[in-house]
N, C-alpha and C positions, 0 to 999 in steps of 0.2 A: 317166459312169455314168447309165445310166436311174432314169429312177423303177418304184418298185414299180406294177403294175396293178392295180385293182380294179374288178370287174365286178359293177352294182348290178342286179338280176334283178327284174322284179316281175310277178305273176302272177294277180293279184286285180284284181277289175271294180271301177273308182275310181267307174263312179254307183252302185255299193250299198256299198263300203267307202273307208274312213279310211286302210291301209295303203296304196295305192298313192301318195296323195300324199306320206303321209310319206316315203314312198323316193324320191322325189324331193325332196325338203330335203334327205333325207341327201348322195344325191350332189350336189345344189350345195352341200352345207356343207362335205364335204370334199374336191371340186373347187377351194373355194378358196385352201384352204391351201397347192395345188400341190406336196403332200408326196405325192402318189398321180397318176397317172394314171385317169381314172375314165370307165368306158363305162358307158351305160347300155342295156338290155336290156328290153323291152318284150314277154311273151310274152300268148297268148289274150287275153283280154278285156282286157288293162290295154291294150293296144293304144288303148282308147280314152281314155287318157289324152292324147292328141296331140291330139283331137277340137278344132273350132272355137269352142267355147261350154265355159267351163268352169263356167258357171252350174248347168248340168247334172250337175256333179261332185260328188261327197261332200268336204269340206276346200277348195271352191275356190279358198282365198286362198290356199292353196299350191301350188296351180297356177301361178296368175297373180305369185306373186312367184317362183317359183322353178323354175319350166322356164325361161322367159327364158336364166336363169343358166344353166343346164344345156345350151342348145344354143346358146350359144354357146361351146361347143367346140368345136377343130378336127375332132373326128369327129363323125360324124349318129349322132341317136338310133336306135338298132336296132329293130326293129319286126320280130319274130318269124313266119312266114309262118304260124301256127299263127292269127295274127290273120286272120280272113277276110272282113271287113265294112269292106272299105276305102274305098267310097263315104263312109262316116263321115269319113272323113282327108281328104275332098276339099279344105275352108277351111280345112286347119293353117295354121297361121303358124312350123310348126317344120320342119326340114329333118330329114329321119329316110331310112331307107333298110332294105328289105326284107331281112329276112335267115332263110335254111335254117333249117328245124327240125331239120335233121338234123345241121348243123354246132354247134350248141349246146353239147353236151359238147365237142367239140375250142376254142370259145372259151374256155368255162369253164377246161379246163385251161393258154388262155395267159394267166391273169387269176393273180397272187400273192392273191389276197381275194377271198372272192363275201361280198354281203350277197346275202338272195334275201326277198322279200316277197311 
């Protein structure tokens, strides 16, 4: 039996807000329980949550403790093509992979849970 899937969504620009990092604790929190399957979803500006420098981030000690955790998951972080500013993503240190905006809702429906931030 599989596990259930959950797709953590975040949408908010992490250098002017607190929300984006937190959805990123969330999904490494409950990545580790391994009671969930857990993608995570990078649309517009949270895009630059993957950025080289999390100094520049709003919450960055939750960056730096818990993306780690986050990618390393068997799947890449999702990164919304709706993000456009991919020069920024050049020094990630995280494996992430470009994905449809148009496919979005057909993820969201194979996800049992959306958190969306």
């Amino acid at each position: 039996m599989s596990l259930p899937r959950t797709l953590v969504m975040i949408e908010t620009d992490p250098r002017t807000s607190a929300r984006p990092a937190e959805g990123i604790r969330i999904a490494a929190g409950i990545g580790a329980w391994k009671k969930t399957d857990v993608t995570l979803l990078l649309r517009g500006p949270a895009g630059y949550s993957l950025q080289e420098y999390a100094d520049e981030l709003v919450d960055e000690d939750n960056f730096t403790r818990y993306l780690p955790l986050v990618a390393e998951s068997e799947r890449p972080i999702l990164v919304e093509d709706s993000f456009t500013d991919l020069e920024a993503l050049k020094g990630s240190a995280f494996r992430y992979e470009i994905f449809p905006q148009g496919k979005t809702g057909e993820l969201i429906a194979q996800h049992d849970y959306l958190i969306r931030l």
